[in-house]
C-alpha positions as CSV (number, residue, x, y, z in Angstrom):
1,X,4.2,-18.6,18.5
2,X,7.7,-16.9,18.8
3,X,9.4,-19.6,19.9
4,X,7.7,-22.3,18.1
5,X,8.7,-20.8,15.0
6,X,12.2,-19.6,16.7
7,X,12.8,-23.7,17.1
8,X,11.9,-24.5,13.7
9,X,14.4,-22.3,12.2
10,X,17.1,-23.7,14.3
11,X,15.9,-27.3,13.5
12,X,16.3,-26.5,9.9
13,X,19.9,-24.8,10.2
14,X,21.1,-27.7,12.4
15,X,19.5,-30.5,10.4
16,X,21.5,-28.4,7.3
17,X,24.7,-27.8,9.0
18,X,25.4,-31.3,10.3
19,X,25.2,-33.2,7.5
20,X,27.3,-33.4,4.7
21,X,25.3,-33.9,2.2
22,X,22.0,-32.1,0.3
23,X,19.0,-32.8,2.2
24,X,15.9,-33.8,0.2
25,X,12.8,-31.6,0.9
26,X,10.7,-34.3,1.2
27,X,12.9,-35.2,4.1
28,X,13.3,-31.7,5.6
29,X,9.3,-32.0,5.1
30,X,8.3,-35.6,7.5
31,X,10.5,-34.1,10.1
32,X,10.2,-30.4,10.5
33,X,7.0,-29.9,9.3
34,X,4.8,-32.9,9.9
35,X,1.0,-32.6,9.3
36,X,1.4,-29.5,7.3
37,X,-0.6,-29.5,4.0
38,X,1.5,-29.4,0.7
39,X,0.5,-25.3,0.4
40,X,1.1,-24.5,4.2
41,X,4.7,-26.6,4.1
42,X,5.5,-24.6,0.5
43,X,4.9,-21.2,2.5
44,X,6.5,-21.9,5.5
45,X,9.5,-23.4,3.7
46,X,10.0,-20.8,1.5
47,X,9.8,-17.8,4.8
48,X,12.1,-19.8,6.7
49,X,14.9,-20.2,4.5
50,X,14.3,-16.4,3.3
51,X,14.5,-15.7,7.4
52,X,17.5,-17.8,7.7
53,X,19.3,-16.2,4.5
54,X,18.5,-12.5,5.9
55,X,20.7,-13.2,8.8
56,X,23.9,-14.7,6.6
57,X,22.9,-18.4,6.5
58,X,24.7,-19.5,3.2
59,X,21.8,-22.0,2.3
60,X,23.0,-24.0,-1.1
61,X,20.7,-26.0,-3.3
62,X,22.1,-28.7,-5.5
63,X,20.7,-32.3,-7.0
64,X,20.7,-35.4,-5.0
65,X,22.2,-37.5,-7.4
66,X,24.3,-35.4,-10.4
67,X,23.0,-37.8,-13.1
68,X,19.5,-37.8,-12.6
69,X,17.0,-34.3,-13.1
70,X,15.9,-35.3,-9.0
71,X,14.6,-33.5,-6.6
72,X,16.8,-30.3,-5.5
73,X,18.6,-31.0,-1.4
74,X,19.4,-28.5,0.6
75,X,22.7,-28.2,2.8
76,X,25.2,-25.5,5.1
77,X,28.3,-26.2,4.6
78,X,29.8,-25.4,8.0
79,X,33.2,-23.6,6.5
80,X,30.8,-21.4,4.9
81,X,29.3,-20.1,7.8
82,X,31.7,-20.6,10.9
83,X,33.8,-18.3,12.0
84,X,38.0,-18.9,12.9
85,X,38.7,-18.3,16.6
86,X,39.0,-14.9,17.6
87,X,42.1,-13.9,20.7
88,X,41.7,-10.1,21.7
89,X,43.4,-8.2,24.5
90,X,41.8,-7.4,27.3
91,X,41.3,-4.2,26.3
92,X,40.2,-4.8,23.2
93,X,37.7,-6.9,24.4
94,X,36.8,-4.1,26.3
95,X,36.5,-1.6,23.6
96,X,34.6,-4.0,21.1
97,X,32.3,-5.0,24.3
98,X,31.4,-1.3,24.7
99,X,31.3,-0.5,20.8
100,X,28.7,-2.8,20.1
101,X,25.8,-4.2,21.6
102,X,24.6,-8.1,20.9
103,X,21.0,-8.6,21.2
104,X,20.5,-12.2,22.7
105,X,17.2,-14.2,23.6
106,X,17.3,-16.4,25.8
107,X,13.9,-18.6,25.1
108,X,16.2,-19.1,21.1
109,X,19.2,-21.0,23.2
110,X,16.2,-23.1,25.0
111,X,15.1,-23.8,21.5
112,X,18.6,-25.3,20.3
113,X,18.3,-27.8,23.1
114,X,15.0,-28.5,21.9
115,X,16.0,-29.1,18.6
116,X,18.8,-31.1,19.0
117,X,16.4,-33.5,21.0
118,X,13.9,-33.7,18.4
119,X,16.1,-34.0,15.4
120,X,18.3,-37.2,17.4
121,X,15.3,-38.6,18.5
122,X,15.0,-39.1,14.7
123,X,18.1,-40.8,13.6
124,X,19.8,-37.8,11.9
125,X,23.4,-37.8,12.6
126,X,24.0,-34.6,14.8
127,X,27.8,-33.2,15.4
128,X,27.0,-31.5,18.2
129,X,30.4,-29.4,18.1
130,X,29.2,-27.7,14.6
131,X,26.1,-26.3,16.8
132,X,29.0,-23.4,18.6
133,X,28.4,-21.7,15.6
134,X,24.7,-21.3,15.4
135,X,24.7,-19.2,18.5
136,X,21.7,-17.1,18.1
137,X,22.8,-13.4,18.1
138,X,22.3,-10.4,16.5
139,X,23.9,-7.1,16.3
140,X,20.7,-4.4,16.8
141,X,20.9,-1.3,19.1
142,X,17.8,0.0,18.4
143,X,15.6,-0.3,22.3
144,X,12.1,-1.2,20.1
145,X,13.9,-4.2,17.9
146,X,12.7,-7.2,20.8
147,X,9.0,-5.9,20.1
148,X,9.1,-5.4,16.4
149,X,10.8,-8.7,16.1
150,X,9.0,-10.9,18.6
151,X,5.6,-8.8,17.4
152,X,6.3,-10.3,13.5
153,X,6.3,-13.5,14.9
154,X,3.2,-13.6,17.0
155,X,1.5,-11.6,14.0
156,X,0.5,-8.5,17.1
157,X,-0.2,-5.4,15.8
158,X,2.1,-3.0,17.2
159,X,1.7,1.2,18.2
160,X,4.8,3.3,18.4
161,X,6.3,7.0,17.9
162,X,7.8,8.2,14.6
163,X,10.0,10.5,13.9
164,X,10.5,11.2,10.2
165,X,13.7,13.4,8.9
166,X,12.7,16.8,8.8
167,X,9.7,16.7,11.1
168,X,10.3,18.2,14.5
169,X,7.9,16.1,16.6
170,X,7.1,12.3,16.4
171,X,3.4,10.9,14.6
172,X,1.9,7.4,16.6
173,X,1.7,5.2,13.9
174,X,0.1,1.8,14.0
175,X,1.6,-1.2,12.1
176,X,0.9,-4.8,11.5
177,X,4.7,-6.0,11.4
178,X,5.3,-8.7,9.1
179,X,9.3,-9.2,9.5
180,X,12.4,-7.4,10.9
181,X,14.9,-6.6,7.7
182,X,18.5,-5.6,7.6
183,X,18.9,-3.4,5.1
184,X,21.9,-0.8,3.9
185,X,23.3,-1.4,7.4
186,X,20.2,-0.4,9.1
187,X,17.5,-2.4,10.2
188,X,13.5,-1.5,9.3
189,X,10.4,-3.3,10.7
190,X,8.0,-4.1,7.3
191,X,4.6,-4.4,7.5
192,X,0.9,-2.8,7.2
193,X,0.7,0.3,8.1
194,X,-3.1,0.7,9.1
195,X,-3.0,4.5,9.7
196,X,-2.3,4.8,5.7
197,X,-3.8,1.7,4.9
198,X,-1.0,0.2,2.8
199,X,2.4,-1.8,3.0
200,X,5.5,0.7,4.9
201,X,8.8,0.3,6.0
202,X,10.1,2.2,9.3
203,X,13.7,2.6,10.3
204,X,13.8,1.2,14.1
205,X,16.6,4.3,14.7
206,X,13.7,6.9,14.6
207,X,11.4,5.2,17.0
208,X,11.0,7.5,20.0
209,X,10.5,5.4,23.2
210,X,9.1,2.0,23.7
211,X,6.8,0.3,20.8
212,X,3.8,-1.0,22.1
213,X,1.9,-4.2,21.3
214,X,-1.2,-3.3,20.9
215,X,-3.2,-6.1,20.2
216,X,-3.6,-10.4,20.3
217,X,-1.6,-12.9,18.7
218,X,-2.5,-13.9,15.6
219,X,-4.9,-10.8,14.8
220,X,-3.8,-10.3,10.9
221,X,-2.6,-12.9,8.9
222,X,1.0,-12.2,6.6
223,X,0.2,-12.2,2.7
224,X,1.0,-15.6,1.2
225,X,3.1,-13.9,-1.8
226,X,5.0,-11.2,0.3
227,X,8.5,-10.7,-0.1
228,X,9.6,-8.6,2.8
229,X,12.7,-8.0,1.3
230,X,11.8,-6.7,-1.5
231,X,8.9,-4.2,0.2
232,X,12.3,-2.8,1.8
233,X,14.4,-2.2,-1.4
234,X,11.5,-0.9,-2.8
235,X,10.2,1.8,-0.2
236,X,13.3,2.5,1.9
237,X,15.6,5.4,1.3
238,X,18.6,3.6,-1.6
239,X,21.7,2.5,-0.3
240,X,24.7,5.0,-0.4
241,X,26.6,3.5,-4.3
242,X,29.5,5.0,-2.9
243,X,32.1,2.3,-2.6
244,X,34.2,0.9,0.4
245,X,37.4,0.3,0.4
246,X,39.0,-1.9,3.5
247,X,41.9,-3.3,4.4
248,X,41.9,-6.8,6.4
249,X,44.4,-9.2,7.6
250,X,44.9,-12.6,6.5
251,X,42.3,-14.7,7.4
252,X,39.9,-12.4,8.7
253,X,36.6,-10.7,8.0
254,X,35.4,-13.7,6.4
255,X,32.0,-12.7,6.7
256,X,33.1,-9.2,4.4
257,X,35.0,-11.3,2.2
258,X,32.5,-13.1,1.6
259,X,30.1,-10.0,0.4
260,X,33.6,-8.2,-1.1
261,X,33.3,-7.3,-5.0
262,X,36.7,-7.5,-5.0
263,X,39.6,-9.1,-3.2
264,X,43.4,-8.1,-3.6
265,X,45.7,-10.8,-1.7
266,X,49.4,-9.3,-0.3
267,X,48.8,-5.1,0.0
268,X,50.5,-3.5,2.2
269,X,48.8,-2.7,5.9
270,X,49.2,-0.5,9.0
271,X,51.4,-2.9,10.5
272,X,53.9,-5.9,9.3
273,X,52.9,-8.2,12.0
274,X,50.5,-10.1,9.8
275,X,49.8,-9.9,5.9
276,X,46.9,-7.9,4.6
277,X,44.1,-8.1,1.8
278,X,41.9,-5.4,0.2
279,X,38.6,-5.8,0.3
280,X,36.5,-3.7,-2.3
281,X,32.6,-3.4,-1.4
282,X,29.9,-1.7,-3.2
283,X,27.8,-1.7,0.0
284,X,28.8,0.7,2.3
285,X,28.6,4.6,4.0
286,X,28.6,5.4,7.3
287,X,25.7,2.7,8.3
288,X,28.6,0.2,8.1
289,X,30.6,1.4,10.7
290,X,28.9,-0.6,13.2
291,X,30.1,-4.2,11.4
292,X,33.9,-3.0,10.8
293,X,33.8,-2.0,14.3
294,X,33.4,-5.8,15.7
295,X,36.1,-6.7,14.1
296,X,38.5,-4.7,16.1
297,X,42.1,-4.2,15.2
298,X,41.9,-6.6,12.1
299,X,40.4,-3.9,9.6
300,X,41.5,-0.6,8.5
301,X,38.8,1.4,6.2
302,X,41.2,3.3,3.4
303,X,38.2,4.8,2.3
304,X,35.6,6.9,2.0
305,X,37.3,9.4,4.9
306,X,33.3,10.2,6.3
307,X,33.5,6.2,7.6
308,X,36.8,5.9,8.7
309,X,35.7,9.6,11.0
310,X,32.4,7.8,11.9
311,X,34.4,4.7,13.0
312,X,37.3,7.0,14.7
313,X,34.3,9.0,16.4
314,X,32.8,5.9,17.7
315,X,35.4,4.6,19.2
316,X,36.7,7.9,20.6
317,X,33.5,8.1,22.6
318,X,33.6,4.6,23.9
319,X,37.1,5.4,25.3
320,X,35.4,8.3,26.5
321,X,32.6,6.7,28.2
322,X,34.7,3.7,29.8
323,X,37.2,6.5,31.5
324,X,35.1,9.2,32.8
């Protein structure tokens, strides 16, 4: 169940990415979803491009034809959404390689040969170099995220350790997860919580040990209207206001740029080898230290001081690490 659904999303980026113009629904419909009754493709469509979105797929939705009231295409634009090549050091390489760990599954790049297949086996005009960026990865460091994620998709109840702030020993809880959410730099597994008998959020950072699946595939069913998104602004802890102020050269951090509330062109940096922008971002604290850490030597965090000591405290201990 995993990987079906793990192949349909990449069906649906790639059929989105490679062309250059909307695609119609109806389209998107006869190919990805074939057989699927007008409710069952409605929900499906909608959860995928919600999945897709959650992970930084810029997903736009315009008319076919500007003149005529038609039926709304979808499209990726590929400069949206690619990344410019990145040339570190050795040892910065090293030090990002330590800083950060990429969580990578295997069956998903099995799936993107799969799709490619199936989607030129039906005429559709497939660049194949656009598919370097849809490299399935993910930044999560949290042991448990494999099961929560792979759980979610599988619809497997899953049993697992809590430890709450403030308590001093972990609960078992029991959860039906219905989707893996980043959130305020953190992520949080959503679903029904069937010790309390109502819809919960838990942080994957205070899992103790291994989560467990506990059950069969298949065993609860999602609700039809459920935003998981939503359940997550709405029960977990809100997102530090205070805002972030970075510094990033030319060209970089498009992906920050992109989510910036501000942008100021030509500002002075720590070096004069390249020009510099400031990037202004409501979202922020010390949760984000993790992202401004992948992108090594090209961003400097002016402020707040507590994430520029989080980032120089991260770093310090991977230097740590790699010479003792």
């Amino acid at each position: 169940m995993a990987t079906e659904k793990a192949e349909r999303l990449l069906n649906l980026l790639i059929m989105l990415l490679v062309q250059r113009h909307y695609v119609p629904k109806d389209r998107i419909r006869s190919i990805l979803y074939p057989g699927s009754s007008d409710e069952a493709f409605e929900k499906m469509f909608e959860r995928d491009k919600d999945d897709l979105r959650s992970i930084g797929v810029p997903i736009e939705v315009g008319q076919m034809d500007s003149y005529f009231d038609d039926e709304p295409g979808y499209r990726v634009r590929a400069d949206e959404l690619q990344l410019p090549r990145i040339e570190l050091a050795a040892d910065e390489a090293a030090v990002i390689g330590l800083a950060t760990r990429v969580w990578g599954h295997a069956r998903l790049a099995e799936a993107t040969t799969e799709a490619v297949r199936k989607l030129t086996a039906f005429g559709l005009p497939v660049d194949v170099s656009a598919l370097d960026i849809v490299e399935p990865r993910l930044v999560a460091e949290e042991p448990s995220f494999d099961v929560f994620w792979e759980a979610s998709q599988e619809r497997t109840p899953v049993e697992f350790d809590y430890l709450r702030s403030g308590q001093a020993e972990p609960a078992t809880r029991h959860l039906q997860p219905w989707g893996v959410v980043r959130y305020s730099g953190r992520w949080y597994a959503v679903g029904f919580d069937t010790d309390r008998g109502e819809e919960r959020v838990f942080r994957l950072s205070r899992v103790q040990g291994q989560a467990r699946r506990t059950g069969h595939p298949g065993s609860y069913d999602v609700p039809a209207d459920v935003d998981i998104r939503d359940v997550t602004r709405r029960l977990a802890p809100a997102p530090v206001a205070e805002p972030v102020t970075v510094l990033a050269r030319a060209g970089t951090g498009h992906a920050l740029r992109r989510s910036a509330d501000a942008v100021e062109t030509g500002v002075a940096g720590p070096d004069d080898t390249t020009t510099w922008d400031r990037l202004t971002l409501e979202r922020g604290g010390v949760a984000l230290a993790d992202e401004l850490l992948s992108y090594g030597a090209d961003v400097y965090v002016e402020s707040p001081a507590a994430l520029r000591e989080a980032m120089v405290s991260r770093l310090a201990a991977v230097l740590e690490g790699a010479t003792s």
